[in-house]
C-alpha positions as CSV (number, residue, x, y, z in Angstrom):
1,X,9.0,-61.6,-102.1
2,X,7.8,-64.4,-100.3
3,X,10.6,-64.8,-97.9
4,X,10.5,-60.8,-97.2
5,X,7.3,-61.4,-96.4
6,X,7.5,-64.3,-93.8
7,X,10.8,-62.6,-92.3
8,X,8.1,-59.4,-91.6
9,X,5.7,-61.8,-90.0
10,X,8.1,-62.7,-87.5
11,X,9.8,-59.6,-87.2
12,X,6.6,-56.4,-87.8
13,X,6.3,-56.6,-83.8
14,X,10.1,-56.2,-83.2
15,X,10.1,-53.0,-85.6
16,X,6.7,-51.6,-84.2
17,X,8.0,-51.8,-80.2
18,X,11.0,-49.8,-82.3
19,X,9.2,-47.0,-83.7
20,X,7.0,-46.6,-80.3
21,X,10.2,-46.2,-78.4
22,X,11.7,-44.0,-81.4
23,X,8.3,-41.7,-81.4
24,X,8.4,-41.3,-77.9
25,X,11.9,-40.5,-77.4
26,X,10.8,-37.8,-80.5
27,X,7.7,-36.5,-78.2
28,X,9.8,-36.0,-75.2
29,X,12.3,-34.0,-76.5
30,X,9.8,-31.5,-78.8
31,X,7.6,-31.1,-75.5
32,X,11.3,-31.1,-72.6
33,X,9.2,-34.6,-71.0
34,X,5.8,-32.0,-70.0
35,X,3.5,-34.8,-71.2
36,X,4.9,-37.7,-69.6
37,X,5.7,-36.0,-66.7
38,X,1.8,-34.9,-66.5
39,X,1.1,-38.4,-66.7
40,X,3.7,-40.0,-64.3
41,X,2.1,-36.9,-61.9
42,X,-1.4,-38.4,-62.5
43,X,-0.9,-42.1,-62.1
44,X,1.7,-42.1,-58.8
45,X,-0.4,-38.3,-57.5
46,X,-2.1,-40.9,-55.0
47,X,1.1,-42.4,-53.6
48,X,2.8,-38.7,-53.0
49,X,3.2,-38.1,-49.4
50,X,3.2,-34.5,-50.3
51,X,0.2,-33.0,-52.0
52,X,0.5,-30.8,-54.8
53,X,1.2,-26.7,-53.8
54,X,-2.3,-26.2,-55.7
55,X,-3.8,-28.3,-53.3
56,X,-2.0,-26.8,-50.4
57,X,-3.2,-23.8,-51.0
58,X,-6.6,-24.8,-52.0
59,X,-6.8,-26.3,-49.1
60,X,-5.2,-23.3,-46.4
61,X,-7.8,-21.1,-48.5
62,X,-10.6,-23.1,-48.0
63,X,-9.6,-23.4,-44.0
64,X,-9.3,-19.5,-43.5
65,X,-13.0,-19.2,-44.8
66,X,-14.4,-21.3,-42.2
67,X,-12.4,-19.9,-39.5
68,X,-13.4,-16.7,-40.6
69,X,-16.9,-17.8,-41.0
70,X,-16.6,-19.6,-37.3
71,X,-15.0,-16.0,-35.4
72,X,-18.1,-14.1,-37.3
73,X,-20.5,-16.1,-35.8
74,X,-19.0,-16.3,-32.5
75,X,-18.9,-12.5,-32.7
76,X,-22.6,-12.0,-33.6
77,X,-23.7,-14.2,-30.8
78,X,-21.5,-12.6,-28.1
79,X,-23.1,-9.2,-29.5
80,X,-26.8,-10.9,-29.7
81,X,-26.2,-11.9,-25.4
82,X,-24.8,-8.4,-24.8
83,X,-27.3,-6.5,-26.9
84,X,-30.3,-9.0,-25.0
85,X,-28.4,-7.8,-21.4
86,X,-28.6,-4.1,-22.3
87,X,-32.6,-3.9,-23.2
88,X,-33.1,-5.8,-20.1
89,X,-31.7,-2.9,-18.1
90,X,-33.4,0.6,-17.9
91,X,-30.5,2.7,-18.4
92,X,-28.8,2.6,-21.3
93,X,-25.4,1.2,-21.8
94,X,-22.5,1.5,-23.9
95,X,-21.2,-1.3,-25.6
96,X,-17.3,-2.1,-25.8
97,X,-14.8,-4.0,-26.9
98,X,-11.8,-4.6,-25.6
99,X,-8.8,-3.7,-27.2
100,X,-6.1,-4.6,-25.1
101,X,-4.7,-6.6,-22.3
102,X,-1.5,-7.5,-21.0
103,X,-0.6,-10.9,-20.0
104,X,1.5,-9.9,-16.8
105,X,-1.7,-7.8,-15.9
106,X,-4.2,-10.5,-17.3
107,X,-6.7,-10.1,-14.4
108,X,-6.1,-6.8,-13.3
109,X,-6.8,-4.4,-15.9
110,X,-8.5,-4.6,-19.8
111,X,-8.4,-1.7,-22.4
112,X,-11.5,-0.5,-24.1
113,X,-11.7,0.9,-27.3
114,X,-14.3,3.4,-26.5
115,X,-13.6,6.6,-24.8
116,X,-14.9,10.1,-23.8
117,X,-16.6,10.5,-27.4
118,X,-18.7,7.7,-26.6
119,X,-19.6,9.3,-23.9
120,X,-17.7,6.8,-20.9
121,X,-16.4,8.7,-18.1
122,X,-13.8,7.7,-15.1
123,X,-15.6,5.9,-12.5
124,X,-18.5,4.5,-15.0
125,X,-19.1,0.7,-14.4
126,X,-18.2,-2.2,-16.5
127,X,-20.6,-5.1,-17.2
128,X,-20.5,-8.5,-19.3
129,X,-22.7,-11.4,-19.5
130,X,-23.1,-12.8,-16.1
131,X,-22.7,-9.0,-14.5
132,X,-20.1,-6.8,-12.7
133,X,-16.6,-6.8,-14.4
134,X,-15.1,-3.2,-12.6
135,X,-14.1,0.4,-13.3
136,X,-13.5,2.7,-15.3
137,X,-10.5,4.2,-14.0
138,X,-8.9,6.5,-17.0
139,X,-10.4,7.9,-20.2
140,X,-8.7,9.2,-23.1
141,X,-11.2,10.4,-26.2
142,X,-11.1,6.9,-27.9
143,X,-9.9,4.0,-25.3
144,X,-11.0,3.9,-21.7
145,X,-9.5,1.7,-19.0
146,X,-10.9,-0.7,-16.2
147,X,-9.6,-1.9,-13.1
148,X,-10.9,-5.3,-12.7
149,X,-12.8,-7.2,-9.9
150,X,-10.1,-9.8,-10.2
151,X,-7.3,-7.5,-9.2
152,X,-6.2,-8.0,-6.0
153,X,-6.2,-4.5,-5.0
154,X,-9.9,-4.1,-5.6
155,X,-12.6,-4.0,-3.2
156,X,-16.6,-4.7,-3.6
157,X,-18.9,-4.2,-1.0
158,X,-21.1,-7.3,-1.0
159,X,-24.6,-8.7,0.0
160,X,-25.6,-11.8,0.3
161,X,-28.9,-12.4,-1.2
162,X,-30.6,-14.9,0.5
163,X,-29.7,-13.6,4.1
164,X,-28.7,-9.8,3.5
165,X,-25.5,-10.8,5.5
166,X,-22.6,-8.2,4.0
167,X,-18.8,-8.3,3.7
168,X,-16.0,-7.2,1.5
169,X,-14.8,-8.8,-1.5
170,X,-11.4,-8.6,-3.0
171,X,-10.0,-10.1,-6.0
172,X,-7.5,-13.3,-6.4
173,X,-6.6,-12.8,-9.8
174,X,-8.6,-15.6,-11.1
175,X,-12.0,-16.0,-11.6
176,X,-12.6,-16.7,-8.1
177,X,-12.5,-13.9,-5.1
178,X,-12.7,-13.9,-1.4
179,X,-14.7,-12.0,1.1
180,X,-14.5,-11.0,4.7
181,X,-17.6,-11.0,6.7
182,X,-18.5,-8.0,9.1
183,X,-20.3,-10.9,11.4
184,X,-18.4,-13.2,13.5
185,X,-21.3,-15.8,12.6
186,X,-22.8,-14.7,9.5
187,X,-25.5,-16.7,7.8
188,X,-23.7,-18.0,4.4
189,X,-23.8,-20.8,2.2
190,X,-22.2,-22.8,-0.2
191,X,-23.9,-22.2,-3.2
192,X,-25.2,-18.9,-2.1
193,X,-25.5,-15.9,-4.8
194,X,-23.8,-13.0,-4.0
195,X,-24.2,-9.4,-5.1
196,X,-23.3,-5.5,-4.9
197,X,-23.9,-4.5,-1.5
198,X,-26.4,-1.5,-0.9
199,X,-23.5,0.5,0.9
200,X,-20.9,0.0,-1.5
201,X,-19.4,3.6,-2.5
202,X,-18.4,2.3,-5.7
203,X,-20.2,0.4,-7.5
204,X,-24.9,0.3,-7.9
205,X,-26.3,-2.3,-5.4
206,X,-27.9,-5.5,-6.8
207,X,-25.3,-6.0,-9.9
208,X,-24.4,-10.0,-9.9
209,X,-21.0,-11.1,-8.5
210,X,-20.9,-14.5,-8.1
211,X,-21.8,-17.9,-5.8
212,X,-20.3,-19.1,-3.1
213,X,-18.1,-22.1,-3.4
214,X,-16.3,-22.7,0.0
215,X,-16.5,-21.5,3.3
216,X,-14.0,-21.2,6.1
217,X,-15.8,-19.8,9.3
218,X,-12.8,-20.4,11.6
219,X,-10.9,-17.6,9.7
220,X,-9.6,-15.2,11.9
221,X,-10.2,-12.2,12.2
222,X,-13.4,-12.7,10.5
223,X,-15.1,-15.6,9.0
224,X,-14.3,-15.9,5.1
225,X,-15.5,-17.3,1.7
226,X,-14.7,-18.2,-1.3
227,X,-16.9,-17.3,-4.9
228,X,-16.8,-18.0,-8.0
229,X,-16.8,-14.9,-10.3
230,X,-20.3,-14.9,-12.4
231,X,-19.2,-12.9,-15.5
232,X,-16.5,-14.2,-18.2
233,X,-13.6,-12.3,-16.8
234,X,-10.7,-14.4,-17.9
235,X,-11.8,-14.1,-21.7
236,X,-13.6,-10.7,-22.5
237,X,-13.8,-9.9,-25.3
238,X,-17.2,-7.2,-25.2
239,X,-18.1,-5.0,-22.3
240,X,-21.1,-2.9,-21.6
241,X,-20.4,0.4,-19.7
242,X,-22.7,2.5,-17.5
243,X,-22.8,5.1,-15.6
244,X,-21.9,4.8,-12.0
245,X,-25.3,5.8,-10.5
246,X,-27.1,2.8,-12.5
C-alpha cells in the first residue's frame, strides 16, 4: 500500500493531464467541436481580419438607417426653403418634383411628376430656390416637362437691375449663361444682378436670373457677358410651377 501510494504521488498529475485530454476528446465529439469552436471564435474574434456576417449585417443595417435618416432630412429642408419661397409670392404655386432627367440632356430638359391634374399647363413657369429655372413645354395628366434656361436653344429677355440696361440671354449648358447687349456701350458690371426683362414674351419681369461674372465689351457684334445662374439648376431635385402671367 505504501509504495502504491508514493508511485501516485509522483504519477496523479500524469493521469489527471490524461483524463483532461480523454474528457475533452469525449466533449468534442458528443457536441461535432461547437463548444471549442465558440471559444477559439471568442478568444482569436479580435485578430480576424474579417468580421463576423452578424456583424456585417448589423453593421450595413445600422448604415441604411442613417442614410435614410440623412435623405429625410435633406428632403424636409429642401421642402421647408421651397414652401418659405412660395408664401413669399402672391400667387400661388405648384410644387414639383422632378422625376426624370437624362444625362445626355442634363441641362436641357427635367421631367416633373405633376401634370394637368395638378392643374400645370404648357407655357407655365418653373421656379427653384434662387428663382427662374424655365418652361413648361409639354403636359401629359401626371408629368409635365421643362425646357431649361441652361439649354442652349433658350432665350430670356433680361434687365439689368442696377442700370435697366437689357439684352438677351441664352444658355451654356452649365450653370452659367451669356447675354448679348442691345447697347453698343451698355452700363454693366461685374457683380451686377440680373433679372427677367419687362419685354420678355415668355417669361414675368423681375424673376431672378443670376450675377454677372465676366464681361467682354469688345465682342462684336454686340458687347457680351457672362452670369452665373442663381437657382440650383445642375441638381434639382423640387420645382415650383406658376402660371405664365405671374
Amino acid at each position: 500500500m505504501y509504495t502504491l501510494r508514493r508511485w501516485w504521488d509522483r504519477n496523479w498529475l500524469q493521469f489527471s493531464l490524461l483524463g483532461l485530454v480523454i474528457g475533452t476528446a469525449w466533449i468534442a465529439k458528443q457536441t461535432q467541436s461547437a463548444a471549442i469552436f465558440e471559444v477559439y471564435q471568442l478568444v482569436t474574434r479580435p485578430f480576424q481580419s474579417n468580421p463576423p456576417k452578424q456583424e456585417v449585417m448589423a453593421d450595413a443595417k445600422t448604415l441604411e438607417l442613417q442614410t435614410r435618416l440623412e435623405e429625410v432630412q435633406s428632403q424636409n429642408k429642401k421642402l421647408r426653403e421651397l414652401l418659405g419661397y412660395v408664401s413669399a409670392n402672391q400667387t400661388k404655386g405648384i410644387v414639383a418634383p422632378v422625376v426624370g432627367r437624362s444625362a445626355d440632356h442634363w441641362w436641357q430638359q427635367v421631367t416633373l411628376g405633376r401634370g394637368s391634374k395638378a392643374g400645370i399647363k404648357e407655357g407655365y413657369i418653373v421656379t427653384a430656390t434662387g428663382g427662374l429655372v424655365g418652361r413648361v413645354i409639354s403636359v401629359t395628366p401626371h408629368t409635365s416637362r421643362v425646357l431649361l434656361i441652361s439649354d442652349a436653344s433658350s432665350r430670356v429677355g433680361i434687365t439689368i437691375s442696377r442700370s435697366r440696361y437689357m439684352g438677351v440671354m441664352r444658355g451654356m449648358s452649365s450653370d452659367k449663361a451669356t447675354i448679348q447687349f442691345f447697347e453698343r456701350v451698355p452700363d454693366v458690371r461685374k457683380g451686377d444682378a440680373i433679372a427677367t426683362s419687362s419685354v420678355s414674351e415668355l417669361f414675368p419681369s423681375g424673376l431672378p436670373l443670376g450675377r454677372v461674372e465676366s464681361l467682354n465689351l469688345s465682342q462684336s457684334p454686340a458687347p457680351e457677358a457672362v452670369i452665373v445662374l442663381s437657382a440650383p439648376t445642375s441638381y434639382l431635385e423640387w420645382v415650383v410651377v406658376y402660371p405664365g402671367n405671374l
